[in-house]
C-alpha positions as CSV (number, residue, x, y, z in Angstrom):
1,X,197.8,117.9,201.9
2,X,195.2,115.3,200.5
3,X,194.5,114.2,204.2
4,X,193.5,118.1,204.7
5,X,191.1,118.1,201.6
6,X,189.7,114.8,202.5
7,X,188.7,115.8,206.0
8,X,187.5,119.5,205.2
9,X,183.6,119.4,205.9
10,X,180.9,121.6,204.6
11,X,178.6,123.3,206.3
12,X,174.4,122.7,205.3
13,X,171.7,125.2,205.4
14,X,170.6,124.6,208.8
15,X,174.1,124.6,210.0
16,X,174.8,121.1,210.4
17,X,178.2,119.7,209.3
18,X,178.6,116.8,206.9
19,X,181.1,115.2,204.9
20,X,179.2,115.8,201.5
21,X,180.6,118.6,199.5
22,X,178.2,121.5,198.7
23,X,176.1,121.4,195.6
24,X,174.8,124.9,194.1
25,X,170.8,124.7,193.9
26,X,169.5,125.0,191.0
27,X,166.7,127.9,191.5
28,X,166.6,129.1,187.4
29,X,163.7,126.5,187.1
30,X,166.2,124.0,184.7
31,X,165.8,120.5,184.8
32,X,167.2,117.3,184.1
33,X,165.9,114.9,181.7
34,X,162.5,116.8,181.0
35,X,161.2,119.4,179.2
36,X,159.4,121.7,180.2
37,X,156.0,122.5,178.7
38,X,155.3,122.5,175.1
39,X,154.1,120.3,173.4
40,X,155.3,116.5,172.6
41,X,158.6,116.0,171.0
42,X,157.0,115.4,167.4
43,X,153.3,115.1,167.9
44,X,151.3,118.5,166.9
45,X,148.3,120.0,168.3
46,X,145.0,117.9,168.3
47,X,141.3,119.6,167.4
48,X,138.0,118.5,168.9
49,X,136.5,117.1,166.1
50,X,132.9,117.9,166.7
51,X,133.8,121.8,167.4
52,X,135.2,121.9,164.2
53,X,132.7,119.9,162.3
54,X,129.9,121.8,164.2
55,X,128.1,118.8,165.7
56,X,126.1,120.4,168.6
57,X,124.3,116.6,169.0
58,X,125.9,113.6,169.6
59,X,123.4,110.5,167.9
60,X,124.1,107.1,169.2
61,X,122.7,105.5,165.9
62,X,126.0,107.5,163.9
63,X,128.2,104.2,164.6
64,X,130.6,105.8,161.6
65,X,131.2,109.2,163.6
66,X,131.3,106.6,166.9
67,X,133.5,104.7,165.7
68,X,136.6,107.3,165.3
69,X,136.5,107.3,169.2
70,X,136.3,103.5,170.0
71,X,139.9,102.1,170.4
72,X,140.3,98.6,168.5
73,X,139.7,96.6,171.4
74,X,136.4,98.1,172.3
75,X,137.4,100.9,175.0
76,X,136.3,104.8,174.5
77,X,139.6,106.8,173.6
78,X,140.7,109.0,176.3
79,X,140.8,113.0,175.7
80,X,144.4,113.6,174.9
81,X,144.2,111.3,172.4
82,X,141.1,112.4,170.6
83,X,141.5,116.1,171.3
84,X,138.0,116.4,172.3
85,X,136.7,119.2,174.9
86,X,135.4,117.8,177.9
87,X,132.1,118.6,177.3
88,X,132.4,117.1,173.8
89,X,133.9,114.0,175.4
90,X,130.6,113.4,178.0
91,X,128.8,113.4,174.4
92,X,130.7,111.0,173.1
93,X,130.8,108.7,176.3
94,X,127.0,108.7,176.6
95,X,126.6,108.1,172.6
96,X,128.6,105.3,173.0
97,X,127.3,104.0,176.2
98,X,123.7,103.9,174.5
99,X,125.1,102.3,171.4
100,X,126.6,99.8,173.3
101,X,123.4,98.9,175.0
102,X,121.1,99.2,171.7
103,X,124.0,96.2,170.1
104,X,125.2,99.1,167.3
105,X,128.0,99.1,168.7
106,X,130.7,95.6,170.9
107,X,131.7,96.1,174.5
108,X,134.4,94.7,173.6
109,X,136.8,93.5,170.5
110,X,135.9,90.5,168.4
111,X,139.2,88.7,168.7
């Protein structure tokens, strides 16, 4: 009986035969090991800071307001970290960029 079971063969899609048994597919869009959409386990919704702060310009000699998107080692923060709106983050980039060059602000850390 178990040399019957063992020998039994299932049938694929396209019709070819092979020794693997069938597995259902999963079509109700469910997973393994991620989630899906939403936000991040823990974290909570980030705001551009110059939308809400109503800063239509962008000054490179504001090194304080510059500073809160500079990493410690120098490099322009990314926007999923800062929140920013794309178009707020060209602002930024190009504030800092012209800091950089007028020595208001490193290139890089001071380590």
């Amino acid at each position: 009986m178990a040399e019957e079971h063992s020998n039994q063969r299932s049938q694929t899609f396209n019709g070819e035969r092979t020794n693997r048994p069938s597995r259902k597919p999963r079509g109700d869009g469910e997973r393994r090991g991620r989630r899906q959409g939403g936000r991040r386990q823990g974290g909570r919704r980030r705001v551009d800071y110059l939308a809400v702060n109503h800063i239509d310009y962008v000054d490179y000699k504001d090194t304080e307001l510059l500073q809160r998107f500079i990493a410690d080692n120098g490099k322009i923060l990314p926007r999923r970290i800062t929140g920013t709106s794309s178009k707020n983050q060209r602002k930024i980039a190009t504030a800092i960029k012209r800091a950089r060059i007028m020595a208001l602000l490193p290139f890089v850390a001071n380590n």
